[in-house]
C-alpha positions in Angstrom: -94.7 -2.6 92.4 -92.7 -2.4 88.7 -92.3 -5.7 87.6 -88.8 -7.4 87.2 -87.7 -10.2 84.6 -84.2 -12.1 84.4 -82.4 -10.6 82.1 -78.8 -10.8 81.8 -75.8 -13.5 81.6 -75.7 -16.8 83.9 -72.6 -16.7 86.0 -71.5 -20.5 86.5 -69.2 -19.4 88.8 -72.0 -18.0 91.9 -74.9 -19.7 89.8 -76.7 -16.4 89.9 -78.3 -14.4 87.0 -78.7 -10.8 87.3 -82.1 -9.1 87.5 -82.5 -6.3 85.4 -85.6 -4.2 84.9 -87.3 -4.8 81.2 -87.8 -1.5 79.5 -90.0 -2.4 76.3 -90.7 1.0 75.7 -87.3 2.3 75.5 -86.8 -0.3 73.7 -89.0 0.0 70.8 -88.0 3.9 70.7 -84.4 2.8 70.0 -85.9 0.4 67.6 -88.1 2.7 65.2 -85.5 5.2 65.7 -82.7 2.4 64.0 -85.3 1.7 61.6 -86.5 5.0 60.5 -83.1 6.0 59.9 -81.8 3.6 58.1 -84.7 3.6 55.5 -84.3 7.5 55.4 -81.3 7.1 54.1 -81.9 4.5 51.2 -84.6 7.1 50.3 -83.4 10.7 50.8 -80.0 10.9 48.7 -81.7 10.1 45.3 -83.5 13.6 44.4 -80.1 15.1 45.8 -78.2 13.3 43.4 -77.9 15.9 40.5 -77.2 18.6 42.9 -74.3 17.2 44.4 -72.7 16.3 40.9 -73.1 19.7 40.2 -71.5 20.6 43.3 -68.6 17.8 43.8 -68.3 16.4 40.0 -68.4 13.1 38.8 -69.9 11.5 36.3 -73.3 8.7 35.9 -71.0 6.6 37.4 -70.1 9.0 40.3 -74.0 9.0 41.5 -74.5 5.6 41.2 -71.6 4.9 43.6 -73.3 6.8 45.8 -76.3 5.3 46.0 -74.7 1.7 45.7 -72.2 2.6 48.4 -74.7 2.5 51.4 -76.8 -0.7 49.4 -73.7 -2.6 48.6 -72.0 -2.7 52.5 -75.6 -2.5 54.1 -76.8 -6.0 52.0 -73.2 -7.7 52.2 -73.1 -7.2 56.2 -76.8 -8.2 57.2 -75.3 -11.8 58.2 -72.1 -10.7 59.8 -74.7 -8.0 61.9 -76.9 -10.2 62.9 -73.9 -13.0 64.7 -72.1 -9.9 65.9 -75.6 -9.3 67.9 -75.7 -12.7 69.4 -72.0 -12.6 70.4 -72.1 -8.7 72.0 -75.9 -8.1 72.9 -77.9 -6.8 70.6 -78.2 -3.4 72.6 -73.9 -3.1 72.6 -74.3 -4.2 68.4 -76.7 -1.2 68.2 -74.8 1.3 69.9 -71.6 0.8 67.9 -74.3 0.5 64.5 -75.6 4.1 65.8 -72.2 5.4 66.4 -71.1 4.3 63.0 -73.5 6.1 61.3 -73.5 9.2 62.7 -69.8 9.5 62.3 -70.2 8.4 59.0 -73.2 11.0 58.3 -71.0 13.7 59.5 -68.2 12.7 57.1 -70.7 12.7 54.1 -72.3 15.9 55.0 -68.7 17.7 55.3 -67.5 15.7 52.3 -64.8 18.3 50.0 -64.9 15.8 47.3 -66.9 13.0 45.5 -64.5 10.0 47.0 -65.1 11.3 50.2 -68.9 11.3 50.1 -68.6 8.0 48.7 -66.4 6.4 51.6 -69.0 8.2 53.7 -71.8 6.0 52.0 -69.9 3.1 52.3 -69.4 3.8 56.3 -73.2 4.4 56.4 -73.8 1.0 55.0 -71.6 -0.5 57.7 -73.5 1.2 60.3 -77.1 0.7 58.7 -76.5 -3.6 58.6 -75.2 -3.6 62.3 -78.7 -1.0 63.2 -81.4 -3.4 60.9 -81.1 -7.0 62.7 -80.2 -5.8 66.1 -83.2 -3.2 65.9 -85.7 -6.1 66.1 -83.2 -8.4 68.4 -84.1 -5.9 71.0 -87.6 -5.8 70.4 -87.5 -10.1 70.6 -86.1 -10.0 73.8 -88.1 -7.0 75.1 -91.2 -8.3 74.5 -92.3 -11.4 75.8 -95.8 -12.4 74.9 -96.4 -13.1 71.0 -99.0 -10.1 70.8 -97.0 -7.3 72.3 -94.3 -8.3 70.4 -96.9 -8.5 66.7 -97.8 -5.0 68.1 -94.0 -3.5 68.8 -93.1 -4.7 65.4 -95.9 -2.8 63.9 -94.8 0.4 65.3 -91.3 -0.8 63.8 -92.9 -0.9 60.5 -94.2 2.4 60.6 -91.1 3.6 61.2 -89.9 2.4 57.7 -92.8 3.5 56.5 -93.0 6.8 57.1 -89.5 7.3 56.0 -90.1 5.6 52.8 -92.8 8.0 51.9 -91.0 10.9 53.8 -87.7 10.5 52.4 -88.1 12.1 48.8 -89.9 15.3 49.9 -87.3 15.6 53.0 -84.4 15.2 50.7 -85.9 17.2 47.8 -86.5 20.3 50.4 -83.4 20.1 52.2 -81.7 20.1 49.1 -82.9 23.2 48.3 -81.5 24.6 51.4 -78.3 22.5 50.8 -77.7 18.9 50.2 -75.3 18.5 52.8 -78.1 18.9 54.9 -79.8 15.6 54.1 -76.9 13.6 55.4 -76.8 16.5 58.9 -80.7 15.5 59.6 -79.6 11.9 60.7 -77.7 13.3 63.4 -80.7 14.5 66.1 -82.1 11.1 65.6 -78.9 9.2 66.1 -78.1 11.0 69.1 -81.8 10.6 70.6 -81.5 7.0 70.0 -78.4 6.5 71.5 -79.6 8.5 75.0 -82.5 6.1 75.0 -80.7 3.1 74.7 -79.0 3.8 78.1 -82.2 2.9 79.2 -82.4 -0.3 77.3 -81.9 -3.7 79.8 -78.4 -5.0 78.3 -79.0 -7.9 76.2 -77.6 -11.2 76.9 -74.6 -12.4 74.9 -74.4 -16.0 73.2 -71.6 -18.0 71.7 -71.6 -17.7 67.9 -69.0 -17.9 65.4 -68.0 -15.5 62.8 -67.7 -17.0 59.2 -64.6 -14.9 58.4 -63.8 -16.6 55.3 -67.7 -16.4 53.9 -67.9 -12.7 55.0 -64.9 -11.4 53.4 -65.5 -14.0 50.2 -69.1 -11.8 49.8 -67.6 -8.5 50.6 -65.0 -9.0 47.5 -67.6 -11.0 44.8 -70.6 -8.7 45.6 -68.3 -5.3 45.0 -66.1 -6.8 41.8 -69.3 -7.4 40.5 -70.9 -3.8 41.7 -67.9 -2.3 40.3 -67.7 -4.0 37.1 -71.4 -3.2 36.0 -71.0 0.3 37.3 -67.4 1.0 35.2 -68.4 -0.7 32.3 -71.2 1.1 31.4 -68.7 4.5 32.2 -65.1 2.7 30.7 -66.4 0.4 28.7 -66.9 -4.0 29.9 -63.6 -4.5 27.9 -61.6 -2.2 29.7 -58.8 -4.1 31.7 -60.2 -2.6 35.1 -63.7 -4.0 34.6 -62.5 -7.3 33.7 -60.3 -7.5 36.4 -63.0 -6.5 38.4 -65.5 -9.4 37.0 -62.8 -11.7 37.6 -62.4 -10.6 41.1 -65.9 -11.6 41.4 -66.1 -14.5 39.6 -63.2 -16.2 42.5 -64.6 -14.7 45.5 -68.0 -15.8 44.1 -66.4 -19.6 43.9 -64.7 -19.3 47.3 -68.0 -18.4 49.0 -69.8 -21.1 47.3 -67.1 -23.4 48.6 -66.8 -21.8 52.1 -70.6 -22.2 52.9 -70.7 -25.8 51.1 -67.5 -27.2 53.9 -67.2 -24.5 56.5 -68.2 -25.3 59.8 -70.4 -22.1 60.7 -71.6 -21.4 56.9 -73.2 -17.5 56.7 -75.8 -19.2 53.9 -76.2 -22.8 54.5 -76.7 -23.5 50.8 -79.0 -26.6 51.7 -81.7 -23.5 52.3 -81.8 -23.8 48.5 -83.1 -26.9 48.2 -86.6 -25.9 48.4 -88.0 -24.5 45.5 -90.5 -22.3 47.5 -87.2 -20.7 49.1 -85.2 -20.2 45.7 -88.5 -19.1 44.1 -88.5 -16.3 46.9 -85.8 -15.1 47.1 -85.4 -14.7 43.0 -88.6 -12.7 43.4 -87.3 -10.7 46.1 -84.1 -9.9 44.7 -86.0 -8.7 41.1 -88.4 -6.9 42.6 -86.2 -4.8 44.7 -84.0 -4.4 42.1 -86.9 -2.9 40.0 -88.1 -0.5 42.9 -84.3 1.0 43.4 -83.8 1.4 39.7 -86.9 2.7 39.4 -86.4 5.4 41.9 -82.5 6.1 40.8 -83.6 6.9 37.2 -86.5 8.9 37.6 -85.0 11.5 40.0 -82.7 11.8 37.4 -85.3 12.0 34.6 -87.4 14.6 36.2 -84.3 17.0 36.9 -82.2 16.4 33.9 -84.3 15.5 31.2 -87.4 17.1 32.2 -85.8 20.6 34.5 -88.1 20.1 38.0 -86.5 20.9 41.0 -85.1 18.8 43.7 -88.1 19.9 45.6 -90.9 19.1 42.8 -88.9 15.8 42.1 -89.4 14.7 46.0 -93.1 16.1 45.2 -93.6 13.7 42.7 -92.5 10.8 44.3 -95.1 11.6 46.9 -98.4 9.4 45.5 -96.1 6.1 44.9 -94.2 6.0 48.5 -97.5 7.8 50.2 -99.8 4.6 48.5 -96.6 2.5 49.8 -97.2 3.8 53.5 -101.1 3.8 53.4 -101.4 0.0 51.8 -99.2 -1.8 53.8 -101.0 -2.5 57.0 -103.7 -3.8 54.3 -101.9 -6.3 52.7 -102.1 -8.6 55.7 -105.7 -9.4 55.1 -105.2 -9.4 51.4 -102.9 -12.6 52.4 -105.3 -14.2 54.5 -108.4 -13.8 52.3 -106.8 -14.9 48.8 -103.5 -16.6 49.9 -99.6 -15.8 50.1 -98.7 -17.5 46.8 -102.0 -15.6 44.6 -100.9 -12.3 46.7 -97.3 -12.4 45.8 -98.7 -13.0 41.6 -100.9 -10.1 42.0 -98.0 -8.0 43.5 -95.7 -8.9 40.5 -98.1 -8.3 38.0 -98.7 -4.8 39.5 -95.7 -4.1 39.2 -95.0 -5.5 36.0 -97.8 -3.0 34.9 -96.1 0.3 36.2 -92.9 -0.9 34.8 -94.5 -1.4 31.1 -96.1 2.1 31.2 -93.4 4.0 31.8 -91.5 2.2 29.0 -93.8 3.5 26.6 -94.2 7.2 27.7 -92.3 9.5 25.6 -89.9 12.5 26.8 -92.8 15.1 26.3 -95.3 13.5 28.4 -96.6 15.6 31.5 -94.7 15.1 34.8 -98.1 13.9 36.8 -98.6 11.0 34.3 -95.2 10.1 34.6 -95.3 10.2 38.4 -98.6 8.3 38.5 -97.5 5.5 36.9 -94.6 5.1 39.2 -97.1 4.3 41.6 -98.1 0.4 40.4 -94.4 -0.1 40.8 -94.4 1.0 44.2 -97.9 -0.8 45.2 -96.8 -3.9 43.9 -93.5 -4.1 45.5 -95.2 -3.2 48.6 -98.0 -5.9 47.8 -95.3 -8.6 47.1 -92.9 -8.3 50.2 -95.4 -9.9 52.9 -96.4 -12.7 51.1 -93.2 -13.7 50.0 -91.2 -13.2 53.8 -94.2 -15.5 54.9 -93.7 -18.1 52.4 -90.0 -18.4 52.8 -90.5 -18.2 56.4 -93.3 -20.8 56.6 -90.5 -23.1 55.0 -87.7 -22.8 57.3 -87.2 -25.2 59.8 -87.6 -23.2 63.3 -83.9 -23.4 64.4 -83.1 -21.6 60.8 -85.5 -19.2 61.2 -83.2 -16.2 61.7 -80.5 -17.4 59.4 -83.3 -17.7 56.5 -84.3 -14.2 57.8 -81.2 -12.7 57.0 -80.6 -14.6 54.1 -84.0 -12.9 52.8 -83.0 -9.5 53.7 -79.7 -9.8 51.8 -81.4 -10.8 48.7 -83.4 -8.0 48.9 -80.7 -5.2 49.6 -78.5 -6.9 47.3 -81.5 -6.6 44.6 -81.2 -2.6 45.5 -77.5 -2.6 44.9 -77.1 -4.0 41.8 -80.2 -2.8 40.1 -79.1 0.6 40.5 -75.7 -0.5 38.9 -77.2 -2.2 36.1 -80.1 0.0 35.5 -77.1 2.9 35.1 -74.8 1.2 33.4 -77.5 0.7 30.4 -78.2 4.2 30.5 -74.6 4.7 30.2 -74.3 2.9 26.9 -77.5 3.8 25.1 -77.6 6.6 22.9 -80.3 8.8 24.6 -81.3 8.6 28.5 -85.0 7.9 27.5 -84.0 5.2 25.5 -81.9 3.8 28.3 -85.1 4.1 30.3 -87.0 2.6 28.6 -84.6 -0.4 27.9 -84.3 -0.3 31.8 -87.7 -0.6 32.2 -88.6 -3.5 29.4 -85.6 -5.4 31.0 -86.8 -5.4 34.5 -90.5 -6.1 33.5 -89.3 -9.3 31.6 -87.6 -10.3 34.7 -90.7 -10.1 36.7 -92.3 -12.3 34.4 -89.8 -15.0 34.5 -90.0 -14.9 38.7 -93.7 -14.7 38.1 -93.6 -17.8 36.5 -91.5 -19.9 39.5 -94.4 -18.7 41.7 -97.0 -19.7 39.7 -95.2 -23.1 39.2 -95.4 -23.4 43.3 -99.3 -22.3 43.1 -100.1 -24.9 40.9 -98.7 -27.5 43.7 -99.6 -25.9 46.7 -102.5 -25.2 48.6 -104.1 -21.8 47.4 -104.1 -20.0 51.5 -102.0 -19.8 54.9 -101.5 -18.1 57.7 -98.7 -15.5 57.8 -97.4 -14.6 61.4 -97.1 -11.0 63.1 -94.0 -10.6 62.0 -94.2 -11.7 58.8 -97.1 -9.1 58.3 -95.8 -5.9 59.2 -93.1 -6.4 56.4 -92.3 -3.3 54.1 -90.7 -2.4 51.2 -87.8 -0.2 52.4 
């Protein structure tokens, strides 16, 4: 006999609840499906990039919209996703996230011109930040016991995993083809994913409050600011736009500080901040993702402008660093347990801080597979670093915050994406050569990493040197 669960909404009014079948399988189909997906797509646009420029126009500028586009709307929404999940079901949240992107995907892939591929992008992100937190709501509630659930959210992980390491050689092939093709390839999975989910037990709704005033404060700081960094480096930081734009920023900025300080259902309860553990996480979070997205925006350029590969040969050459990305990561779990979250995270920084120095000090002739190998230690320690530091900030939240603090994580981290792709184009915009804005990139970031290195070591030296990380936080990866 198939087993039945409740499932479903109490009804006060017969004092019945409705028994529904669990499907865990279906799912955690819909939920690697979401997840693959959605890290495709922060993936497979970058070694498309100088194709479509030369196809649609647009400046430096132009391509970093794109990118930042999806990053921007996919990091400022995580919050608003994840209380629009509680208050509609998570399974109803993922269906309109699904729907979202697809339409959106067939907008970018028909695009005529560069602002419509662009509004496309930002659509995408919409639809990516409603997909990411619901993906695992319904793997919470379709999986009961602690170890099914460690297990489902492994398979989740490989999702992102494999299109992490897939994403570059899928986008630099298609590409060939045609680059609208890497934005039509999202289409067969969405539609799978949505037939499955018919066979997904509907998820029970709660009462939860929208922070309206938060949300739209954080919408308007986080893209005056993305717009400034990106414009100024094309128009110049004294133009009147790009001021304008930074002021923007710096009010929304204030009203979101004072929304979440006196609002009654605060996004980012700023008491979170308190702890120096949590501020010393996130920090590292936001830097290192920052690095990692820079990392990847400049170098596709670099190895078709500067050095003439091909969109396929780029995605080739990303291969070791996301492959070593994929391959490590279910490693890293027993790195944490054997030398501690805290040493684990230093070790990931200074990894990365390694990959980051080398490739400031190659020159422009230097052969392609040196240049691609050392883009691995930035990878690796990225990759190394996540785990650790989700446990560490997790550890440290009070259980009843745990999904807040969650989401608060995963905006840091997107918003890390966002603007270091902004930043690390605008100083290529305003230095004289693109290998000395690469290299300036490059020094900048790894100086970074040492200052966030330091605030963990600071915590080291008052903490004890182990702990246990949970399922969850083990199957983390850098996507």
């Amino acid at each position: 006999m198939e087993e039945r669960h409740l499932t479903g909404e109490f009804d006060p009014m017969t004092l019945t609840i409705p028994i529904t079948r669990r499907r865990p399988r279906a799912a955690l189909v819909v939920a690697m499906l979401g997840f693959f997906v959605v890290a495709l797509d922060a993936q497979i646009v970058n070694v498309a990039l100088p194709t479509i420029s030369d196809h649609l126009g647009g400046g430096l500028s132009g391509l970093q919209w794109i990118v930042t586009g999806y990053t921007l709307m996919f990091s400022a929404l995580q919050l608003f996703s994840g209380t629009l999940s509680d208050r509609v079901g998570a399974r109803r949240a993922y269906g309109i996230g699904m729907a979202v992107f697809a339409l959106a995907s067939i907008t970018c892939g028909l695009a005529p011109a560069l602002g419509v591929l662009i509004a496309g992008r930002v659509a995408q992100g919409v639809g990516a930040a409603m997909i990411t937190p619901t993906s695992l709501a319904l793997i919470r509630e379709a999986y009961e016991d602690a170890t099914a659930r460690g297990r489902a959210i492994a398979y989740w992980a490989l999702g992102g995993s494999v299109a992490a390491a897939a994403g570059p050689v899928v986008g630099g092939a298609l590409t060939q083809i045609d680059w609208r093709l890497i934005f039509d390839v999202n289409l067969p999975v969405a539609a799978i994913a949505l037939l499955v989910l018919r066979h997904v037990s509907p998820a029970p709704r709660r009462p939860s409050r929208f922070d309206w005033t938060g949300q739209v404060a954080a919408i308007l700081a986080l893209g005056g600011l993305t717009f400034g960094i990106i414009q100024g480096g094309a128009l110049g930081f004294s133009s009147a736009a790009v001021l304008g734009a930074f002021v923007l920023a710096l009010v929304a900025g204030t009203v979101f500080i004072v929304s979440q300080a006196r609002g009654r259902d605060p996004m980012v309860p700023l008491d979170l901040f308190r702890s120096r553990t949590t501020s010393a996480g996130l920090s590292t979070a936001f830097v290192t993702m920052a690095s990692f997205y820079g990392v990847v925006f400049v170098q596709s350029l670099y190895f078709q402008q500067q050095r003439g590969q091909s969109a396929l040969v780029t995605g080739l050459l990303f291969l070791p660093m996301t492959a070593m990305v994929a391959a490590l990561n279910p490693f890293v779990a027993r790195i944490m347990e054997r030398i501690g979250l805290l040493t684990t995270t230093v070790v990931g920084i200074v990894i990365m801080f390694v990959g980051l120095v080398g490739l400031s000090l190659l020159s422009l002739s230097a052969p392609v597979w040196a240049v691609s190998l050392l883009m691995v230690p930035v990878g690796v320690g990225g990759s190394v670093t996540v785990p650790p530091l989700t446990a560490l900030i997790m550890n440290e939240a009070p259980a009843e915050r745990a999904g807040t603090t969650s989401g608060v994580l995963n905006t840091s981290r997107q918003m890390g994406g966002s603007l270091g792709v902004a930043v690390f184009g605008a100083v290529l915009a305003t230095q004289a050569s693109y290998i000395d804005g690469a290299r300036l990139d490059y020094r900048v970031a790894a100086l970074l990493l040492l200052l966030v290195g330091g605030l963990v070591l600071r915590l080291r030296a008052n903490a004890p040197s182990t702990a246990d990380p949970t399922p969850n936080d083990r199957q983390m990866v850098l996507s």
